[in-house]
N, C-alpha and C positions, 0 to 999 in steps of 0.2 A: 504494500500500500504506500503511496504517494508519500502518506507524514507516516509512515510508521515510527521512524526515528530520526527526529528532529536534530540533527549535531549542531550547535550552534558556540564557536568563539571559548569553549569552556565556563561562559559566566552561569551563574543559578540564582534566579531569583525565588527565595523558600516560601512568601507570599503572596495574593492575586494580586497582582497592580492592575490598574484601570488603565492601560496605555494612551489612553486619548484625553485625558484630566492632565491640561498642561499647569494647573494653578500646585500642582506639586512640584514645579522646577522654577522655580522666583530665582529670577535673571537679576542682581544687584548690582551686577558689572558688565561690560560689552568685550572688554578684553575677551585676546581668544583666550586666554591661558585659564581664565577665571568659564565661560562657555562650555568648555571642554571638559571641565570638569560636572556640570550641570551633566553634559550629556553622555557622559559615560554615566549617569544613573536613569537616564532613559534608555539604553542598551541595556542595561542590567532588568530592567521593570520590563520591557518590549521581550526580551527574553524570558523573563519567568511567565509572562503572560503566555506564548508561545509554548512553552512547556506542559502548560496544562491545556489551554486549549485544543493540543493534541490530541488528545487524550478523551475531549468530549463527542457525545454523539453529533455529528454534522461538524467537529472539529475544522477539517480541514475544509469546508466550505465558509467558515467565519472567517479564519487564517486569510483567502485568496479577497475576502468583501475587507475584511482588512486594509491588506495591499491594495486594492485597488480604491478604497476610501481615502486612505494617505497620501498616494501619488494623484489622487484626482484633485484634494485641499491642496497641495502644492501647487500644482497647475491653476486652479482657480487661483489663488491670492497672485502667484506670476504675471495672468494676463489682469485681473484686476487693477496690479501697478501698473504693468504700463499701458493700458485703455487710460491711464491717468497721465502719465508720459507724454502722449499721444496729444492728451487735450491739454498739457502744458507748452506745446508746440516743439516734440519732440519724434517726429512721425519715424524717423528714422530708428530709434529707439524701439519703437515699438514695433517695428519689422523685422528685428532682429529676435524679440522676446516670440514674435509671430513664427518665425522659423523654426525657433528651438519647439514650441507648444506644436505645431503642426510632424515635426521629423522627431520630435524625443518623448510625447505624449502620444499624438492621435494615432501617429504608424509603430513606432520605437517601442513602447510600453505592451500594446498590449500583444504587441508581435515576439517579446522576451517573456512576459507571461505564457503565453501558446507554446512556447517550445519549454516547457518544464516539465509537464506528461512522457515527452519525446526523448527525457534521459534514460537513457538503457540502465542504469546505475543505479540502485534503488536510494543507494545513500548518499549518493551526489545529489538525488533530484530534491532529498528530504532536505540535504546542508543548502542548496542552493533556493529551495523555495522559504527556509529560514531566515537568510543574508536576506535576501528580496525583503521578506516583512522589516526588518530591522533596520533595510536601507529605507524603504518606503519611511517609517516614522523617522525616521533620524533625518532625514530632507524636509520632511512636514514640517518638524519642530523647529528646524534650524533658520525656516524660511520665518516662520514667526518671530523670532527671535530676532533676523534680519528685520522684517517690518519693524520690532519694535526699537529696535535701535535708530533708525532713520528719523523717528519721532522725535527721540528724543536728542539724538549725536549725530547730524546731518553732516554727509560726508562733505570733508572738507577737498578741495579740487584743487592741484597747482595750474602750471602751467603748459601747457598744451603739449610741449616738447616732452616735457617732462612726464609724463604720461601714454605720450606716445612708446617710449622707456619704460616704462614701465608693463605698459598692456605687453609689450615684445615679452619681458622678463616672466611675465605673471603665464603665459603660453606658455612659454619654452618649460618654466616647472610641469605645467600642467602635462603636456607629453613626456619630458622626459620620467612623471611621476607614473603614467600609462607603460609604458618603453619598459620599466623594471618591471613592472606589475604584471605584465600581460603574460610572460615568461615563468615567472613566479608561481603563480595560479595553474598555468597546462604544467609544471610539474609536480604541483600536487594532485593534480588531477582534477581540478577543479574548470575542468573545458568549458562548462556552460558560461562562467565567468568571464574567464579569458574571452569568451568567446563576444561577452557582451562588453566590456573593456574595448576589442579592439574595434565595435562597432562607434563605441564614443571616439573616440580617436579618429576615425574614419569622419565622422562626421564633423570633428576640428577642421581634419585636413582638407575636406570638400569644400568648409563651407566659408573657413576662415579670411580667407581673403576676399569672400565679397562683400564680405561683413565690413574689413576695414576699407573698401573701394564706397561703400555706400555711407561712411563715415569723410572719409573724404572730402564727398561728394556735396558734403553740407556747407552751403558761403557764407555763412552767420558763423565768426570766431569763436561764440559764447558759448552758442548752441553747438559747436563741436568737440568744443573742448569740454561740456556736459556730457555729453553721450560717451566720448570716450571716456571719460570718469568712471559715468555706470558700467560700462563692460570693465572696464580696468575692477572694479568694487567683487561684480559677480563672478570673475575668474579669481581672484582673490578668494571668495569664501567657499568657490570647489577645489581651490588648493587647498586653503584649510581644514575642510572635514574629509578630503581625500588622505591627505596626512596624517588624518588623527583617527584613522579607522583603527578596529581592532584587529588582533591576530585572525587570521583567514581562517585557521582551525582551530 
């Protein structure tokens, strides 16, 4: 069976956590170093949760409504902001936010879900539909997290150059953080992974430069050196929850 056995990262959580009750992770700080710490007890809680709801009847059909409730609030709050973007005179912005929701949502997600039945492995399909829930909330939450911080510690923007420097640098981790990983994972044998790894990365390499051609492409200094900010902000916070995942096994 599908969840017969759920391997998940070695954590145990020994009581039910409510994994969607974010008023149990009070954010006092936006530092990563103080965040990371918040959410390695939401890996812990999203894992114990997962361990028993295994175990329930219709388990494994709450688990998948799960996953697909957390990457859907993801997606909704994404296009959310920038429909707001958008009506700040940010159109570019928002065509960007428009690509990832269309290539990493509407086709992406549920075409990686579809292929988890399809692991011949019984115990890769269980560890890999685990990671999935665990990734699922830990983007959910992070994204909240990210909204609330905008609120209250709006990012501050240098100068255009300097940014442009930076978005180069904040890429370059991001692949070369994929480049170790992907190898990593097919020798543990964790192919489904790997396999979805190199689809992200595939979708950097496709898509990224018409990203920056349509950044460019914008004659308002203000308004470019904003948009490049936002993507420079959001490759920034998938380096840092990329880096701060936990043991694969």
């Amino acid at each position: 069976m599908l969840f017969k056995s759920i391997v998940l990262f070695a954590f145990v959580c020994l009581v039910r956590c409510d994994p969607g009750d974010d008023t149990k992770y009070p954010i006092t700080s936006f530092k990563d170093e103080d965040i990371l710490k918040v959410q390695g007890q939401v890996i812990k809680d999203a894992i114990g949760w997962l361990l028993k709801t295994k175990e329930e009847t219709f388990g494994s059909v709450k688990i998948l409504n799960y996953i697909n409730d957390h990457i859907k609030n993801m997606d909704n709050k994404m296009m959310n902001w920038a429909e707001g973007l958008k009506k700040q005179g940010y159109p570019e912005a928002y065509d960007i936010f428009q690509k990832i929701h269309t290539s990493v949502y509407t086709i992406g997600f549920h075409k990686a879900l579809a292929k988890i039945p399809l692991i011949k492995d019984s115990t890769e399909a269980a560890d890999a539909t685990g990671k999935f829930a665990v990734t699922a909330r830990v983007i959910d939450w992070r994204t909240d997290v990210d909204t609330k911080r905008r609120e209250v510690e709006p990012t501050k923007c240098g100068d255009e150059k300097t940014l442009w420097d930076q978005l180069a640098n904040e890429v370059n981790k991001c692949l070369d953080t994929l480049d170790k990983l992907i190898p990593q994972l097919k020798n543990m044998g964790s192919n489904y992974w790997a396999d979805r790894h190199q689809e992200m990365r595939d979708f950097i390499g496709n898509n990224f430069n018409d990203m920056i051609k349509k950044i460019q492409g914008i004659t308002d200094p203000a308004k470019r050196t904003q948009t490049v900010c936002i993507l420079v902000e959001q490759i920034h916070l998938l380096n840092t929850v990329a880096s701060s995942r936990p043991p694969a096994k």
